[in-house]
BAMI-248112 format. One record per atom (N, C-alpha, C): x negated, y negated, z negated; residue in one letter. Coordinates in steps of 0.1 Angstrom, whole numbers, padded with zeros to 4 digits, always signed. Atoms other than C-alpha are relative to their C-alpha. Example, Ala and Ser with C-alpha at 12.3 -4.5 7.8 and 13.67 -1.06 7.14 Angstrom:
BEGIN
-0009+0012+0000a
-0123+0045-0078a
-0009-0012+0000a
+0009+0011+0000s
-0137+0011-0071s
+0008-0011-0008s
***
This chain:
BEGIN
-0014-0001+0005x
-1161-2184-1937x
+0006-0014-0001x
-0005+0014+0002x
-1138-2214-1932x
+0009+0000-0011x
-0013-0001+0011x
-1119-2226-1965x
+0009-0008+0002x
-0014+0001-0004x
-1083-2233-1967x
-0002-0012+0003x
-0002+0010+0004x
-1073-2266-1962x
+0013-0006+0001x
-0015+0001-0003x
-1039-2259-1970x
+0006-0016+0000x
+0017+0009+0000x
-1008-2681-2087x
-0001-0005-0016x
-0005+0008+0006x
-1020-2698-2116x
+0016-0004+0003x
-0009+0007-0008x
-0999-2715-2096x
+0017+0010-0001x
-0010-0010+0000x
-0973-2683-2096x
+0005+0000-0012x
-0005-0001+0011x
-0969-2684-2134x
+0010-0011+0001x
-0009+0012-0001x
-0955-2719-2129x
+0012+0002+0006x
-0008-0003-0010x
-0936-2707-2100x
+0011+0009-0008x
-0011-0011+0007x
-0920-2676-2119x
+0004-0006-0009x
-0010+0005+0009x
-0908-2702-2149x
+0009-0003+0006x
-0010+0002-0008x
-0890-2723-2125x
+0006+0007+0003x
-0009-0007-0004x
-0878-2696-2107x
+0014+0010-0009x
-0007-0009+0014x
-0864-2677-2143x
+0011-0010+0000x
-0008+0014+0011x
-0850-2711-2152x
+0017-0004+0011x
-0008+0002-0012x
-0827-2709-2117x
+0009+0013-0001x
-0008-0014-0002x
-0818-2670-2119x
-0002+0002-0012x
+0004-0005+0014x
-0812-2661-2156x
+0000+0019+0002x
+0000-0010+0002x
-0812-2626-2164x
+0013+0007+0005x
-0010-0002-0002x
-0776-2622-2161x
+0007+0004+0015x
-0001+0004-0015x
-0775-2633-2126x
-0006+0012+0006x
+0010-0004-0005x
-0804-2612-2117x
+0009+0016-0001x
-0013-0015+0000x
-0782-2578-2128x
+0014-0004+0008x
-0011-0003-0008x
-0751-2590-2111x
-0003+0000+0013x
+0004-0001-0014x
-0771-2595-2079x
-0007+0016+0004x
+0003-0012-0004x
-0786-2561-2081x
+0009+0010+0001x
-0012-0008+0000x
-0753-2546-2087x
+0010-0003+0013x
-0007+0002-0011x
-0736-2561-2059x
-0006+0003+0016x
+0008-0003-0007x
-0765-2557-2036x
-0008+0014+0005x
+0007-0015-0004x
-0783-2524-2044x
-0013-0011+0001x
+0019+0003-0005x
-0821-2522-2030x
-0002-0010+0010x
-0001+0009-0011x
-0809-2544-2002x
-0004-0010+0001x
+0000+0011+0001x
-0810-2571-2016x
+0000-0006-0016x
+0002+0002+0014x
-0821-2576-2053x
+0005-0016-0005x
+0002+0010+0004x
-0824-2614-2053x
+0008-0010+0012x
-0003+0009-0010x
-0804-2642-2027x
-0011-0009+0000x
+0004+0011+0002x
-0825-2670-2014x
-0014+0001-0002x
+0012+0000+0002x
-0853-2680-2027x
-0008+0010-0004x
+0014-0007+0000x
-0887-2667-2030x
-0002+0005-0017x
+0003-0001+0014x
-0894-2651-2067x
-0015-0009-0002x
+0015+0012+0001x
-0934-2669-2062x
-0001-0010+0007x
+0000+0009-0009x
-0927-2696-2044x
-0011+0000+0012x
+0013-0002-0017x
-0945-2684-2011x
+0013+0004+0007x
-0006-0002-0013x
-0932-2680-1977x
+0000+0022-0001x
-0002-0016+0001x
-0919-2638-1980x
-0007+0006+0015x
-0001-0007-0009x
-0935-2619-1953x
+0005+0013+0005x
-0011-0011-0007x
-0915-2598-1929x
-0011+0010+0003x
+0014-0011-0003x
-0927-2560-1927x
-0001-0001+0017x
+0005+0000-0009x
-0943-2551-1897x
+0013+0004+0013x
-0008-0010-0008x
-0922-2544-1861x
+0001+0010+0003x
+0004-0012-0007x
-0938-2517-1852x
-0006+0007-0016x
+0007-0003+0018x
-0945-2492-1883x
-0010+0012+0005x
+0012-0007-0004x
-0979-2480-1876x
-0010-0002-0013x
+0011+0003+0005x
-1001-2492-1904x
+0001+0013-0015x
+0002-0013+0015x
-1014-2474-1942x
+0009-0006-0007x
-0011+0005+0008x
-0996-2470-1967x
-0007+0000-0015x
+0010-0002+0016x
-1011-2477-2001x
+0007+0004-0008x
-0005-0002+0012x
-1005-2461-2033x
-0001-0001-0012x
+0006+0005+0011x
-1028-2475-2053x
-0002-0015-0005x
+0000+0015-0005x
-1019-2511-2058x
+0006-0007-0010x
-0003+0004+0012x
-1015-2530-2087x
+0005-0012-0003x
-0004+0014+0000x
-0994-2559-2099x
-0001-0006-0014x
+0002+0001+0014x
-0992-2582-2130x
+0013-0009+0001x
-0005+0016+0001x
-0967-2608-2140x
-0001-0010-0008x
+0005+0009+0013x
-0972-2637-2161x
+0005-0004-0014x
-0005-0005+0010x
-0954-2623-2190x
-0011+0008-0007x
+0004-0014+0003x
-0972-2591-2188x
-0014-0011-0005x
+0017+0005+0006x
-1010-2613-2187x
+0000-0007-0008x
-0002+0007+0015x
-0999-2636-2218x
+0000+0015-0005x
+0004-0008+0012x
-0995-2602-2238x
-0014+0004-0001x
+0013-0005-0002x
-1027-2588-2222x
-0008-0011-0009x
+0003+0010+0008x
-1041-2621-2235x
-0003+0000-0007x
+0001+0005+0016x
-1033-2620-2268x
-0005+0012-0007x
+0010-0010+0008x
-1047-2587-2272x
-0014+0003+0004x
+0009+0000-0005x
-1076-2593-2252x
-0007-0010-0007x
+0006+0011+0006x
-1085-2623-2276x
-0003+0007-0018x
+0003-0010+0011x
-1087-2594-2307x
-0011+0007+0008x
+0012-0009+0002x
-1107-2569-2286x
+0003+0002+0019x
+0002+0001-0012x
-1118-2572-2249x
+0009+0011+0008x
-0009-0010-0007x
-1093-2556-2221x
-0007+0001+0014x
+0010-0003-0010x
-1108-2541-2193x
+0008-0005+0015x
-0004+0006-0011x
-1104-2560-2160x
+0012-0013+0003x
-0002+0011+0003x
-1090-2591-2175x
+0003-0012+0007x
-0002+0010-0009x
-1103-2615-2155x
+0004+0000+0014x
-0005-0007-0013x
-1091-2599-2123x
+0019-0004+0000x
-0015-0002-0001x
-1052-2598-2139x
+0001-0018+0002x
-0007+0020-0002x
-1055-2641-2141x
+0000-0007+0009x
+0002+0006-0013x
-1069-2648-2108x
+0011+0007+0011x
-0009-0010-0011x
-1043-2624-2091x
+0012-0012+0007x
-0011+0006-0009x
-1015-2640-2067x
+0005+0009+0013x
-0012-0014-0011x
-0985-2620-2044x
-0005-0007+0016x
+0004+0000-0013x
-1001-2643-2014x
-0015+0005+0000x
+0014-0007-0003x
-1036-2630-2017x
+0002+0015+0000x
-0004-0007-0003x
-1022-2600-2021x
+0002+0009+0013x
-0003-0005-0012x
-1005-2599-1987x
-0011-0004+0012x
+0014+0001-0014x
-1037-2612-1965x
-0006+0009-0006x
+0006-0017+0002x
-1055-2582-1984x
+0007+0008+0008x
-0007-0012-0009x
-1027-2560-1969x
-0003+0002+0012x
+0002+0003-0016x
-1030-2576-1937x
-0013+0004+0007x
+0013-0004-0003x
-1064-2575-1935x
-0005+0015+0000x
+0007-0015+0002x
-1065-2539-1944x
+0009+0008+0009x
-0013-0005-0007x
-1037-2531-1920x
+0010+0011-0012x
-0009-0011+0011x
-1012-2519-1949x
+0012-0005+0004x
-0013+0007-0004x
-0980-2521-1938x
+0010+0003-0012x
-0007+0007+0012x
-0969-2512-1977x
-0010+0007-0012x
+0008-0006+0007x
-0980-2509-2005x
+0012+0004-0013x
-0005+0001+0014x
-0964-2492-2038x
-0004-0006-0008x
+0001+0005+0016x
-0966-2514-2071x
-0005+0009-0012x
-0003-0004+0015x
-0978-2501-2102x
-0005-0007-0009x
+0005+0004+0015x
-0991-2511-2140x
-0018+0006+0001x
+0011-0006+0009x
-1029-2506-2147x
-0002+0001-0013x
+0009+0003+0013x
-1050-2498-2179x
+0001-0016-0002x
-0008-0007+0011x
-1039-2510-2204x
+0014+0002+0000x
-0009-0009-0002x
-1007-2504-2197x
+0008-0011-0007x
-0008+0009+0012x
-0979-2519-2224x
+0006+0011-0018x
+0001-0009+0012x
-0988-2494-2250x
-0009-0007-0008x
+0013+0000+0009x
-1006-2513-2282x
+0008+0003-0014x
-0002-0005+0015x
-0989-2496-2310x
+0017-0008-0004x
-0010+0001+0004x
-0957-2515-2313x
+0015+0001+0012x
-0007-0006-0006x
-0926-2497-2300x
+0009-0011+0011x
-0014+0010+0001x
-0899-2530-2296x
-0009-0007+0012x
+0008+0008-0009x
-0928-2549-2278x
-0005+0009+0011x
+0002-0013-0013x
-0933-2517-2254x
+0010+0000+0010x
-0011+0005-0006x
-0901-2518-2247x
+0006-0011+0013x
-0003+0011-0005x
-0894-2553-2235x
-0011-0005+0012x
+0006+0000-0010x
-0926-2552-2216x
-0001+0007+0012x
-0005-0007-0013x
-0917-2525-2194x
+0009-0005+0008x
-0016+0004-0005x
-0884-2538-2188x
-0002-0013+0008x
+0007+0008-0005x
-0900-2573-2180x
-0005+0003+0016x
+0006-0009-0014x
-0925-2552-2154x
+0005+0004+0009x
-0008-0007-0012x
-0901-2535-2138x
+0014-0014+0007x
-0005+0010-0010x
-0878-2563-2127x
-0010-0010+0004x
+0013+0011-0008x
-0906-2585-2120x
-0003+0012+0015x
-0003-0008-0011x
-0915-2558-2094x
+0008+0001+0007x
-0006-0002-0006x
-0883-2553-2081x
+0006-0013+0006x
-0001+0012-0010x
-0882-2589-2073x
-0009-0007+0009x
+0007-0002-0015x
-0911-2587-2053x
+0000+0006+0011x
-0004-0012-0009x
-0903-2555-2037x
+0012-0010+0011x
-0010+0007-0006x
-0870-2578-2028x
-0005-0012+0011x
+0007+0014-0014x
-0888-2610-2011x
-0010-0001+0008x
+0010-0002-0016x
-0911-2590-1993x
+0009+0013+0005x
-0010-0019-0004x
-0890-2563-1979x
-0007+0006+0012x
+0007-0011-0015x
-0907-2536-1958x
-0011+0000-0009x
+0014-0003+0003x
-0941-2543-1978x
+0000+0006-0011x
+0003-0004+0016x
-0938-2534-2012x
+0011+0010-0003x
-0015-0012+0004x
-0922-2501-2029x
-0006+0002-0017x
+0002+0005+0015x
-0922-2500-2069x
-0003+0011-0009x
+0001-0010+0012x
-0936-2471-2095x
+0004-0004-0009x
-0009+0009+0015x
-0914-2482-2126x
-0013+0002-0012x
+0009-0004+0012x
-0934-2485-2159x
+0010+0005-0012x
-0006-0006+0012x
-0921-2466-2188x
-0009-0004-0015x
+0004+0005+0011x
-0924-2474-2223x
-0004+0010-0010x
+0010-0014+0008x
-0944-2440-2236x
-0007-0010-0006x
-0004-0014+0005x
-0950-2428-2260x
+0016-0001-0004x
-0013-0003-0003x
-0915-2436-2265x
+0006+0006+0005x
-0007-0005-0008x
-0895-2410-2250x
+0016-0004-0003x
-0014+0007-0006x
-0855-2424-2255x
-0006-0010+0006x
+0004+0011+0000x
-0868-2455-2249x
-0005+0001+0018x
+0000-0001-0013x
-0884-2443-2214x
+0014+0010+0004x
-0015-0009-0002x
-0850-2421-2211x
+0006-0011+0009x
-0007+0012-0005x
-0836-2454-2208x
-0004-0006+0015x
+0004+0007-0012x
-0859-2468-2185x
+0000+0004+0012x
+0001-0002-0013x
-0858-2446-2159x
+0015+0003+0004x
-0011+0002-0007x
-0822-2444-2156x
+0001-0016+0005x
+0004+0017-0006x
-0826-2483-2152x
-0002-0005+0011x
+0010+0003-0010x
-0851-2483-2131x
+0001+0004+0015x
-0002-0013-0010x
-0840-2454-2107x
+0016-0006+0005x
-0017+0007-0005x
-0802-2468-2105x
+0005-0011+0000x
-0009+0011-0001x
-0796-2504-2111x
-0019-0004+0007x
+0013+0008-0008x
-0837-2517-2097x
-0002+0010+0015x
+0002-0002-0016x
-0836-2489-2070x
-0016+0005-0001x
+0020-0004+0001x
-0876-2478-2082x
-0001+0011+0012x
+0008-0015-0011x
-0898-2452-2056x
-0001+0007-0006x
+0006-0006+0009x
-0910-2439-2084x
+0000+0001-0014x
+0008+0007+0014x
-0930-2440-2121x
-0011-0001+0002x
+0017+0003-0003x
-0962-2452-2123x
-0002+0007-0016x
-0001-0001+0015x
-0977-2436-2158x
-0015+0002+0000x
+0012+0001+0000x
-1009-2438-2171x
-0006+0014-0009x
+0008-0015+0009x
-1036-2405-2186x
+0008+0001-0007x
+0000-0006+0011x
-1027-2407-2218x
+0005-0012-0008x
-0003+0010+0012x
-1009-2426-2247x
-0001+0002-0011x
+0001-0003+0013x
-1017-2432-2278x
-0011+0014-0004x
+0006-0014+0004x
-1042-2401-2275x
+0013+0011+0001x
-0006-0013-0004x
-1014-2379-2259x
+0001+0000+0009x
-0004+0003-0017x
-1017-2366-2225x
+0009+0004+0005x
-0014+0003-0008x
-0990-2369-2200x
+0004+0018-0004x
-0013-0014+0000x
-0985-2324-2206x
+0004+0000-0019x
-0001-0003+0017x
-0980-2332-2246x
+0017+0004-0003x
-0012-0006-0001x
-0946-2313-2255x
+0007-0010-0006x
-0012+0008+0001x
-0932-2344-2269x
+0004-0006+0011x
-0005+0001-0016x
-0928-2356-2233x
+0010+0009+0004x
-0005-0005-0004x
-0910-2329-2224x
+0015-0002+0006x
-0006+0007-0011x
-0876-2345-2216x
+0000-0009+0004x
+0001+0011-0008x
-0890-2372-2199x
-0001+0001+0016x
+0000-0014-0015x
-0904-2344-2171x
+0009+0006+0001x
-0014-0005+0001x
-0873-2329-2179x
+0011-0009+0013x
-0003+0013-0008x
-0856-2362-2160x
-0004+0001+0011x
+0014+0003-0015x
-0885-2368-2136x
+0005+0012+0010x
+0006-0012-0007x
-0883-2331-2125x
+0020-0003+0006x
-0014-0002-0007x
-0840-2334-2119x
+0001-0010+0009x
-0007+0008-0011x
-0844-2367-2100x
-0011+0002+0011x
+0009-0004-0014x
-0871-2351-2078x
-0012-0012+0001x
+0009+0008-0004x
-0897-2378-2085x
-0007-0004+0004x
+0018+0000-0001x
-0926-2391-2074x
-0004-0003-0016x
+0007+0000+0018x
-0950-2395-2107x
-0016+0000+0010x
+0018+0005-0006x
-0981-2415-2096x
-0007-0005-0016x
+0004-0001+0015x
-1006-2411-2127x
-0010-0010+0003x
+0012+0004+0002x
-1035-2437-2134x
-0003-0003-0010x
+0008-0001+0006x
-1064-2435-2151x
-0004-0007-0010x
-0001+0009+0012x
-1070-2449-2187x
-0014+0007-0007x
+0012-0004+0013x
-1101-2447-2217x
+0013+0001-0011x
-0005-0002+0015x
-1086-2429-2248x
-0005-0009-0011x
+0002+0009+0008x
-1088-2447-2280x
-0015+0004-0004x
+0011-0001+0002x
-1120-2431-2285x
-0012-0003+0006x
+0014-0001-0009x
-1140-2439-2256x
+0006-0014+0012x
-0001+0011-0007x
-1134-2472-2247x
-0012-0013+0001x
+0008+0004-0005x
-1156-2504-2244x
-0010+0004-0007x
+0018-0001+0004x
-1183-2494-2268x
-0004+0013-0005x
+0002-0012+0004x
-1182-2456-2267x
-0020+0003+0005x
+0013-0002-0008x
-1217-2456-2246x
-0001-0018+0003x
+0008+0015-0001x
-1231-2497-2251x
-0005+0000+0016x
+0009+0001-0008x
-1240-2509-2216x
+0007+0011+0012x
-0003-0010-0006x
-1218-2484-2198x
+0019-0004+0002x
-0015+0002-0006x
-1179-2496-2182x
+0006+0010+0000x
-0011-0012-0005x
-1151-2471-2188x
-0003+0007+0011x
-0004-0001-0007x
-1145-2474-2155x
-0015+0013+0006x
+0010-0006-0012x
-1179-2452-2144x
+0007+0019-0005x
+0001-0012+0006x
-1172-2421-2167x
+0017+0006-0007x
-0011-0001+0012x
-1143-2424-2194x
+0018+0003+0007x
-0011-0004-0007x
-1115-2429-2168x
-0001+0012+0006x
+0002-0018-0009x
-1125-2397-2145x
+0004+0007-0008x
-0002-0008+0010x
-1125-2379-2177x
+0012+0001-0007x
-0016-0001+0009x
-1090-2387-2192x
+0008+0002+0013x
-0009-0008-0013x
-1075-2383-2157x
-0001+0014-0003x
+0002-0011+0001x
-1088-2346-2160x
+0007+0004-0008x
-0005+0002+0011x
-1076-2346-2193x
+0016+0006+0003x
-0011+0002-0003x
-1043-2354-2182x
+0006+0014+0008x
+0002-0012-0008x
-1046-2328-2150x
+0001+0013-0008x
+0003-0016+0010x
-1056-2299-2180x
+0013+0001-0005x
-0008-0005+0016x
-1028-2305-2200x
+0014+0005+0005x
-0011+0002-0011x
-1000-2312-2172x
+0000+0020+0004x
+0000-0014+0003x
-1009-2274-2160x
+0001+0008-0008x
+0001-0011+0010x
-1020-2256-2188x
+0009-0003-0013x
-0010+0005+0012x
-0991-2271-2213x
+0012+0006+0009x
-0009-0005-0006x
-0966-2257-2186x
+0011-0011+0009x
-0010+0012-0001x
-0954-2289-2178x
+0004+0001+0018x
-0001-0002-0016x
-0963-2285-2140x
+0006+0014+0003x
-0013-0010-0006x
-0946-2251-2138x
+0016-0004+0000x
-0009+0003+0001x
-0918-2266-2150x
+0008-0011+0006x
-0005+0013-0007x
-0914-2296-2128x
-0005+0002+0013x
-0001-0004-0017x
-0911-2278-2094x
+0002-0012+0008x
-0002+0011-0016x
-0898-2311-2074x
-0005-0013-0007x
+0012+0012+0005x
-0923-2335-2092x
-0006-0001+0016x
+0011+0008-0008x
-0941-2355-2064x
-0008-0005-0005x
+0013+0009+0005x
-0974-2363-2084x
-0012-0002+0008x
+0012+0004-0004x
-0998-2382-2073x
-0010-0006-0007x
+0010+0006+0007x
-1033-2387-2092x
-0008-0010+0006x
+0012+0010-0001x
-1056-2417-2091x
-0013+0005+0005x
+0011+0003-0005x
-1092-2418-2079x
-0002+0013+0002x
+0002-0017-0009x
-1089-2383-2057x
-0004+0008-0012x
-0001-0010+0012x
-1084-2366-2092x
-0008-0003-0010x
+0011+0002+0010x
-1112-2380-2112x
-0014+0007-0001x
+0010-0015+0006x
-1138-2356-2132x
+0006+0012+0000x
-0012-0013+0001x
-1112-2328-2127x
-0012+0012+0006x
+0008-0007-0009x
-1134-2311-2101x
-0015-0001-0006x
+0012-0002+0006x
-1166-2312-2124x
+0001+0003-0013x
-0004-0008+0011x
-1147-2297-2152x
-0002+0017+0002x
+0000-0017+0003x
-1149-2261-2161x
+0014+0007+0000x
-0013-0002-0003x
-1113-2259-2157x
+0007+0011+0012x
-0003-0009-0014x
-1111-2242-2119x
-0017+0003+0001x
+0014-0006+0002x
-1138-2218-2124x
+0001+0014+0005x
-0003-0013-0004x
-1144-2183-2107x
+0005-0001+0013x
-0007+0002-0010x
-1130-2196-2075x
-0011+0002+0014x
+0008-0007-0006x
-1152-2177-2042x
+0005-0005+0014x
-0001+0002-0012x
-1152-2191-2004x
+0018+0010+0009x
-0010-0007-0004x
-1129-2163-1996x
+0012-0002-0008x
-0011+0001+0003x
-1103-2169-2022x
+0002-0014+0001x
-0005+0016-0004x
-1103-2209-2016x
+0006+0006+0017x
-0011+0000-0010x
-1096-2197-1980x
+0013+0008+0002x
-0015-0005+0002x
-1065-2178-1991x
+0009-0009-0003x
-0013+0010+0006x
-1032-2191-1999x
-0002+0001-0018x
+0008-0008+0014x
-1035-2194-2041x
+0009+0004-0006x
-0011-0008+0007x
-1012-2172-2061x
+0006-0012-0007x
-0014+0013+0002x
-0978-2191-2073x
-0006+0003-0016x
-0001+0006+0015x
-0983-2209-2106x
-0013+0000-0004x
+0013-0003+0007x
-1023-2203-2107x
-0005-0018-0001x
+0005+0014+0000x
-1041-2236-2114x
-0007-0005+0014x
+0005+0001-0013x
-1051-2236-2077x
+0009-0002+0006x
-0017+0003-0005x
-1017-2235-2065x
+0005-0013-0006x
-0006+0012+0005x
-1006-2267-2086x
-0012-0014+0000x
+0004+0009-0004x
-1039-2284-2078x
+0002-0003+0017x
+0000-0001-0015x
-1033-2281-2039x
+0018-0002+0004x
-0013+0006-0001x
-0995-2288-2043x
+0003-0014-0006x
+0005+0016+0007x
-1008-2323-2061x
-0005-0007+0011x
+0004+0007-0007x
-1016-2353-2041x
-0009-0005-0008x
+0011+0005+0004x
-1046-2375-2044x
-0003-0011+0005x
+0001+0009-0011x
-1052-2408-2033x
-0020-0008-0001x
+0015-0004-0008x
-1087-2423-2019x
-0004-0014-0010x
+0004+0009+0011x
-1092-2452-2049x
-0015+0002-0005x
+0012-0007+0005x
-1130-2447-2058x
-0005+0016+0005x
+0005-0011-0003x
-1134-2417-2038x
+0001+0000+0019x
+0002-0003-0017x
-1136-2428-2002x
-0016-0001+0006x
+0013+0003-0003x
-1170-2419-1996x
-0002+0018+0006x
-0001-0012-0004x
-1185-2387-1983x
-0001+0015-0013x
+0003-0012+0009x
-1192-2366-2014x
+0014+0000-0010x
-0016-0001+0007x
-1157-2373-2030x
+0010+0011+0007x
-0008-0005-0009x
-1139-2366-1998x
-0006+0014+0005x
+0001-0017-0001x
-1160-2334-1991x
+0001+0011-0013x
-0003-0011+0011x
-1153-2319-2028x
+0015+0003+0002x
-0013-0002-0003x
-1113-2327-2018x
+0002+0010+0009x
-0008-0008-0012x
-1112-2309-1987x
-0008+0017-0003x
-0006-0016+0007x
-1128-2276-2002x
+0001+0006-0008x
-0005-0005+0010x
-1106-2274-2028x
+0017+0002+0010x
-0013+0003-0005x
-1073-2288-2012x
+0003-0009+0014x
-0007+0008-0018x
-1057-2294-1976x
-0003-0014-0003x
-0002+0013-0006x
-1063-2329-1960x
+0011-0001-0008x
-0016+0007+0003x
-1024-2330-1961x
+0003-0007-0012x
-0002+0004+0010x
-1029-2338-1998x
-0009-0014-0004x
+0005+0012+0009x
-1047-2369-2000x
+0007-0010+0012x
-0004+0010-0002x
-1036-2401-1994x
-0003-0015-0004x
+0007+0013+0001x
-1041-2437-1989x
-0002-0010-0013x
+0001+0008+0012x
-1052-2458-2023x
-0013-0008+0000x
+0012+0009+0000x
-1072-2490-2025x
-0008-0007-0013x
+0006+0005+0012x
-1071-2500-2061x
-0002-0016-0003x
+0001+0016+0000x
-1063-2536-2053x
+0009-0004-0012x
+0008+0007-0008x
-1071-2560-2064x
-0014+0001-0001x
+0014-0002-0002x
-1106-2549-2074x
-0007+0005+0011x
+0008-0003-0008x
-1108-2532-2045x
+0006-0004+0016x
-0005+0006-0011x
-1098-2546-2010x
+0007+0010+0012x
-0007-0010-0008x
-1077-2521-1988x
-0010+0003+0016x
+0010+0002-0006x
-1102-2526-1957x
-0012+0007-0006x
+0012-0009+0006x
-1132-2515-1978x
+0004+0014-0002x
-0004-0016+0003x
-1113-2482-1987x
+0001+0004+0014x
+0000-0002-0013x
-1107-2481-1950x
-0016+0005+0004x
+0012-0001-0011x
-1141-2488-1937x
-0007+0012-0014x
+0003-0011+0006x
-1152-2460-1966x
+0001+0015+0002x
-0008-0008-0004x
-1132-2435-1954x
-0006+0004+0018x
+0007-0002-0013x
-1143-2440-1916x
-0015+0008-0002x
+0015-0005+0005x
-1179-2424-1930x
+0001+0013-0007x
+0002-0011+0008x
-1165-2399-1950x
+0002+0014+0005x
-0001-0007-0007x
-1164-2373-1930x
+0013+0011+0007x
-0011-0007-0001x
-1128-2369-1921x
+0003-0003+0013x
-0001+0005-0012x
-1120-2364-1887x
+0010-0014+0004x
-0013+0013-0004x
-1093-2390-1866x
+0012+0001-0004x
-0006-0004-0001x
-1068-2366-1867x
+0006-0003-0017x
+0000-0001+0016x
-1077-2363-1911x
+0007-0016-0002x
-0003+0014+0004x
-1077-2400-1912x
+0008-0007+0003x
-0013+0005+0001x
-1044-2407-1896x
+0009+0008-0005x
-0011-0004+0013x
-1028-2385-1920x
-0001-0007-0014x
+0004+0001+0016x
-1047-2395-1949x
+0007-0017-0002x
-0008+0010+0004x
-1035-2434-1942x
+0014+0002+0004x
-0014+0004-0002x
-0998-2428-1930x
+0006+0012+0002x
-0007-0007+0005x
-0989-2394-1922x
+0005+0013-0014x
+0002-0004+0009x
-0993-2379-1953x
+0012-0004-0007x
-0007+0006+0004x
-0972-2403-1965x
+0014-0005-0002x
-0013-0001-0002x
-0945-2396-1947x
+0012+0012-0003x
-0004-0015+0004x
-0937-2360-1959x
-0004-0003-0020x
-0002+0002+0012x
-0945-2371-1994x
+0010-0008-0008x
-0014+0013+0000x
-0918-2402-1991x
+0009+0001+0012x
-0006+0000-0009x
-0898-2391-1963x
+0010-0014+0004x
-0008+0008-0001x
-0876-2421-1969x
-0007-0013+0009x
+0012+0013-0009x
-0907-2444-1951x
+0005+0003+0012x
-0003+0002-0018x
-0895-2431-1915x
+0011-0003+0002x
-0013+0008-0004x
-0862-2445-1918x
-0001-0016+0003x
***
């Protein structure tokens, strides 16, 4: 029976650079400009901007993470109370190592988003200002590399006015692809009904909504001594998330949602969640609104799961057409997800969907 398969150096750079474009400036240039042209002139990191590619052949990443040196001073100051996970990765980071990662991994772009932790620690005002920070820092990279970079906005959940605001913001005067949003805040996951007009929003401007993976307050560095989030804790609040998004109604309700989850879905698929399901009814179409139908109308990208036993639980659950390209940089090098993926037993045909055309029916606006 076949089944379906329906720098240091940068922190310095971005003072100078603030100290030239205030804030003020920075909104009347995006208002006169649009997406075209966020920023005149100079470089926001003082590097040489590289031009996208002539020819648009390469992957497209979705999993790709930035910082700025706002955001890693707060990280900082809460990482000097109580350890933050992947720390030392946000200080060594820089937008030119970055782009020889891309290069090297043939990415011809990559979306932006926010990792764990996010700019949720409990105080609203300071949530606020860090999103808002985040998100034009992004949209002035997006700006001085044009063609490479496309931007998930970060919202300031659990705040819902507060992200109200942001994504009108973000969506109309920065020009965002997207939102990037993480499991769970505060111990509430993305289907919790105080959310509800935020997906309300999301769902009228047809969004994309790229989710990544976080440890709840309960199960963070020292839930299991000797044992990294990252192996167990995040899978499991992605799922989390996945449970709630369905069975909270949220995903019926947000028909022109574009979501895309983190690490090819997590622990989702080793939940008890999609249970009862028989060779024959995976190779059927799945009845509208069943939890089979809204896992197979979800994307997935290849972050910690380009190997063969990830990639063969994806394909018999849900079509190829639904996964897509995710590297996880900077921890993980776009290349390595590549040469992972080559192994995993997806044909040529799988694998030039899964890095670009996939990507093009989930963002149609990339083939322009």
């Amino acid at each position: 029976m076949t089944i379906h398969r329906e720098p240091s150096s940068d922190m310095a750079a971005w003072h100078a650079h603030c100290a030239c474009h205030p804030r003020r400036g920075f909104l009347k240039s995006l208002a006169a400009l649009g997406a075209a042209a966020i920023l005149p002139g100079r470089d926001v990191l003082a590097q040489s901007p590289t031009k996208a590619p002539a020819v648009h052949t390469g992957r497209i990443d979705f999993h790709h993470h930035f910082f700025s040196p706002a955001w890693i001073k707060l990280v900082e100051s809460k990482n000097s109370v109580k350890p933050v996970l992947g720390f030392e990765q946000f200080k060594t980071h820089s937008v030119a190592k970055d782009i020889e990662s891309m290069d090297r991994g043939q990415v011809e772009k990559a979306y932006l988003s926010v990792t764990q932790p996010g700019v949720w620690f409990g105080d609203r005002e300071e949530t606020r200002k860090a999103a808002r920070e985040l998100n034009e820092f992004a949209a002035r990279q997006k700006s001085d590399y044009k063609g490479r970079y496309g931007h998930f906005a970060v919202l300031p959940l659990p705040d819902v006015d507060a992200s109200l605001r942001e994504i009108e913001y973000a969506f109309d005067t920065l020009k965002a692809d997207g939102v990037g949003l993480l499991s769970s805040y505060d111990d509430k996951w993305l289907g919790d009904k105080s959310f509800a007009p935020v997906w309300e929003e999301l769902n009228r401007r047809k969004a994309v909504v790229y989710t990544h993976a976080t440890a709840p307050g309960c199960c963070s560095w020292d839930f299991q001594p000797g044992i990294l989030p990252t192996f167990v804790e995040l899978g499991s609040d992605l799922a989390r998330a996945m449970v709630s998004i369905i069975q909270g109604g949220t995903a019926k309700a947000t028909p022109d949602v574009r979501y895309i989850w983190s690490h090819g879905g997590g622990s989702i698929w080793a939940q008890r969640y999609l249970t009862g399901e028989s060779t024959e009814s995976l190779a059927r179409t799945a009845p509208p609104d069943s939890k089979l139908h809204h896992f197979r109308r979800f994307f997935y990208d290849t972050a910690a799961a380009a190997d063969a036993v990830h990639i063969g639980i994806l394909k018999m659950i849900i079509p190829s057409s639904q996964i897509v390209f995710g590297s996880d940089y900077p921890w993980v090098e776009p290349d390595r997800i590549a040469a992972g993926l080559q192994s995993s037993g997806l044909t040529p045909q799988e694998l030039q969907a899964v890095y670009r055309d996939n990507a093009l029916r989930l963002m149609p606006e990339l083939r322009g």
